[in-house]
DODREN-939404 format. One line per field, with one value per residue (C-alpha): residue number from 1; residue in one letter; x, y, z. Coordinates in nm, 2 decimals, m for minus. Each point is the difference from the previous one (the first is absolute). Example, Ala and Ser with C-alpha at 12.3 -4.5 7.8 and 13.67 -1.06 7.14 Angstrom:
% residues 2
n <- (1 / 2)
res <- (A / S)
X <- (1.23 / 0.14)
Y <- (m0.45 / 0.34)
Z <- (0.78 / m0.07)
END
This chain:
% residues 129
n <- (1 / 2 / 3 / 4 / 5 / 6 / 7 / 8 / 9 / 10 / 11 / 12 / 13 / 14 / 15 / 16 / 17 / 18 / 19 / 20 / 21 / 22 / 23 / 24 / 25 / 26 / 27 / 28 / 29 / 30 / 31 / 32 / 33 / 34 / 35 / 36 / 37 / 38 / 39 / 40 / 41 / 42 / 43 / 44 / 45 / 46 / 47 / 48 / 49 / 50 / 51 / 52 / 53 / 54 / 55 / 56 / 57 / 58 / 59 / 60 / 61 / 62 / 63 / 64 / 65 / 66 / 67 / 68 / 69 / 70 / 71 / 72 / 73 / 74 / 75 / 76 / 77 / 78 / 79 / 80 / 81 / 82 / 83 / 84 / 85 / 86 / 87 / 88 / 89 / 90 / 91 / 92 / 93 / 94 / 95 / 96 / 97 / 98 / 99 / 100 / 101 / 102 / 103 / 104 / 105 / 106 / 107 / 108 / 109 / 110 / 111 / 112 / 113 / 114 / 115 / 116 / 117 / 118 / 119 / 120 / 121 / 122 / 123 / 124 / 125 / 126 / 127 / 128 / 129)
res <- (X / X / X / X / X / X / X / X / X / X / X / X / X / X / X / X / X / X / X / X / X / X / X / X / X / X / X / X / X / X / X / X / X / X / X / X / X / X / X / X / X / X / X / X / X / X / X / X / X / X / X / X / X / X / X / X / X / X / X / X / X / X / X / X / X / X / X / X / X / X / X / X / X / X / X / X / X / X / X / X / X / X / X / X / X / X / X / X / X / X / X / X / X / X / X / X / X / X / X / X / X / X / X / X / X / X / X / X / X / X / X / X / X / X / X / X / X / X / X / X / X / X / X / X / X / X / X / X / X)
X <- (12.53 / 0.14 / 0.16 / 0.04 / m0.16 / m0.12 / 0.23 / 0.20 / m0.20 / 0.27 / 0.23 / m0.24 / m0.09 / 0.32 / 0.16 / m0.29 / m0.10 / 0.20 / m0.17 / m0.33 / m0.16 / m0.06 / m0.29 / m0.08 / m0.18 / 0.13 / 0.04 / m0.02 / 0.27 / m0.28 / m0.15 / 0.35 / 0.04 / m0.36 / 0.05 / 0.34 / m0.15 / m0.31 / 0.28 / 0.22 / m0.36 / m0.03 / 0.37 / 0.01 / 0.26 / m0.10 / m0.35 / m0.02 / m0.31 / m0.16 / m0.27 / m0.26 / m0.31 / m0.32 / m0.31 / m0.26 / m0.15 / m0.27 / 0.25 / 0.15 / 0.34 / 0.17 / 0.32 / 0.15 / 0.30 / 0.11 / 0.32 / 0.13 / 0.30 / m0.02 / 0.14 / m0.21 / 0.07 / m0.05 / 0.01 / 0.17 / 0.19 / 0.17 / 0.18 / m0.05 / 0.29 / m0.02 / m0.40 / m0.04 / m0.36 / m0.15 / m0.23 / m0.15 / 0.00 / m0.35 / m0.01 / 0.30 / m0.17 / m0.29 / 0.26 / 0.28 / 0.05 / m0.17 / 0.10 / m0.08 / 0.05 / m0.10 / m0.22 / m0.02 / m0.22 / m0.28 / m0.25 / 0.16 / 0.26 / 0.13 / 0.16 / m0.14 / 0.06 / 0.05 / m0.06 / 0.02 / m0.15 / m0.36 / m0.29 / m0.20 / m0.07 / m0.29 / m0.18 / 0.13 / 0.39 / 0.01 / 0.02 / 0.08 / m0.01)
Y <- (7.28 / m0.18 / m0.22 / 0.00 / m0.30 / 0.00 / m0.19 / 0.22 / 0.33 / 0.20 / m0.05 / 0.05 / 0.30 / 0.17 / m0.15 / 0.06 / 0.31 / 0.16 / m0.21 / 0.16 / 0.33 / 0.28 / 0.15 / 0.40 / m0.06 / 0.25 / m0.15 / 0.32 / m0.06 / m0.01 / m0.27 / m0.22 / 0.04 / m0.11 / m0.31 / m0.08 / 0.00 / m0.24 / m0.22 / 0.00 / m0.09 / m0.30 / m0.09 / m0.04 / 0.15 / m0.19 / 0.20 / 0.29 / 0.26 / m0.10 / 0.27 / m0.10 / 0.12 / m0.21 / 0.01 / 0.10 / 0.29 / 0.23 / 0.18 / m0.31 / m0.01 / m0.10 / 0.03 / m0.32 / 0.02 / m0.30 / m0.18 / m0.20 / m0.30 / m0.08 / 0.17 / m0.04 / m0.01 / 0.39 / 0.12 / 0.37 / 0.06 / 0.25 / 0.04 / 0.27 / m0.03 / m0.38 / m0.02 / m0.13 / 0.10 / m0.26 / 0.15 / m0.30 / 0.11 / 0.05 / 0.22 / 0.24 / 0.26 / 0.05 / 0.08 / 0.16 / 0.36 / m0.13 / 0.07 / m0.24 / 0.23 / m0.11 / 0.20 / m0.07 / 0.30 / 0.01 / m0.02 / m0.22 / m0.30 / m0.20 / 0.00 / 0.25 / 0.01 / 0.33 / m0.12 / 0.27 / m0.27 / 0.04 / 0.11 / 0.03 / m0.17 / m0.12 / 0.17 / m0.25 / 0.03 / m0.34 / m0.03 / 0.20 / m0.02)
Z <- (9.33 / 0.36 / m0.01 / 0.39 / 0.22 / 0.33 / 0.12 / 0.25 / m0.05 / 0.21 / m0.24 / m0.29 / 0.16 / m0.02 / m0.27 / m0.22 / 0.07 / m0.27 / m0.22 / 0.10 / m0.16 / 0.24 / 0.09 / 0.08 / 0.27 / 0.32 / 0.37 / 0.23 / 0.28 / 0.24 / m0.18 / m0.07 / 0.38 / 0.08 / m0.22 / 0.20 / 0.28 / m0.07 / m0.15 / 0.29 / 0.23 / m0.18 / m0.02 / m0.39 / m0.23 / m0.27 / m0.10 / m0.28 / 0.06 / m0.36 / m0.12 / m0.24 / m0.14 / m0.05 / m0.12 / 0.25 / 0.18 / m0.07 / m0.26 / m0.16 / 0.13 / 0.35 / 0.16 / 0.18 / 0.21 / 0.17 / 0.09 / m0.25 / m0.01 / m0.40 / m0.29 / m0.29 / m0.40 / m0.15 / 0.38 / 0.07 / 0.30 / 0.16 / 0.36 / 0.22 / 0.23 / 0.06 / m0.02 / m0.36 / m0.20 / m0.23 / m0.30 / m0.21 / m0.36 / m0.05 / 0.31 / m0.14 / m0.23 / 0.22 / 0.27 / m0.13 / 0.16 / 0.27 / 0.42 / 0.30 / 0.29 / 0.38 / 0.22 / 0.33 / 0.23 / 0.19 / m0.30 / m0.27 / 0.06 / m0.30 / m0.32 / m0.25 / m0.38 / m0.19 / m0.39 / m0.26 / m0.24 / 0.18 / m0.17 / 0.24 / 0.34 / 0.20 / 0.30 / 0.22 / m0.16 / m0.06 / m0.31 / m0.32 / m0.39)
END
């Protein structure tokens, strides 16, 4: 367990993330430099992309990616030259293996998630189980 607060999360941050288990989830360098750029945008050093999976969908399972400032207990996180990734625990297994590339042409722009983990997907690629 953490015992870190959220007191001065910078310092949590790095200090603690030895603490913290690591995740083997892959950041493509296209990706890690697609996130530093939507950080720099918003002027923010302090957010972590954190990747998650839900409940939902047509095949039972989402992604979430988002932009994160907390650490939470039993999180897994892993830096990919500066931009940190956040896994929360429950979210590991169903990721591990896993690769968030970015694709950015003329038919598809966004983040996309290679997960050797997947059953199966839906039509719309949503989702997966």
């Amino acid at each position: 367990m953490s015992t870190a607060t959220n007191e001065n999360s910078t310092e949590t941050t790095s200090a603690g993330s030895e603490e913290l288990a690591a995740h083997e989830v892959k950041l493509t360098d296209v990706a890690a430099g697609k996130v530093r750029s939507l950080l720099e945008q918003e002027g923010r050093t302090d957010l972590r992309l954190r990747v998650a999976v839900q409940p939902g969908g047509c095949s039972g399972l989402i992604y979430q990616l988002y932009f994160d400032e907390r650490l939470l207990d039993g999180d897994a996180v892993r830096d990919y030259d500066g931009v940190e990734v956040v896994v929360d625990k429950m979210s590991v297994p169903y990721l591990s293996g896993a690769s968030i590339d970015f694709e950015d042409t003329i038919s598809k722009q966004g983040f996309t998630i290679d997960n050797p983990n997947a059953g199966g997907s839906c039509a719309c690629g949503d989702s997966f189980h």
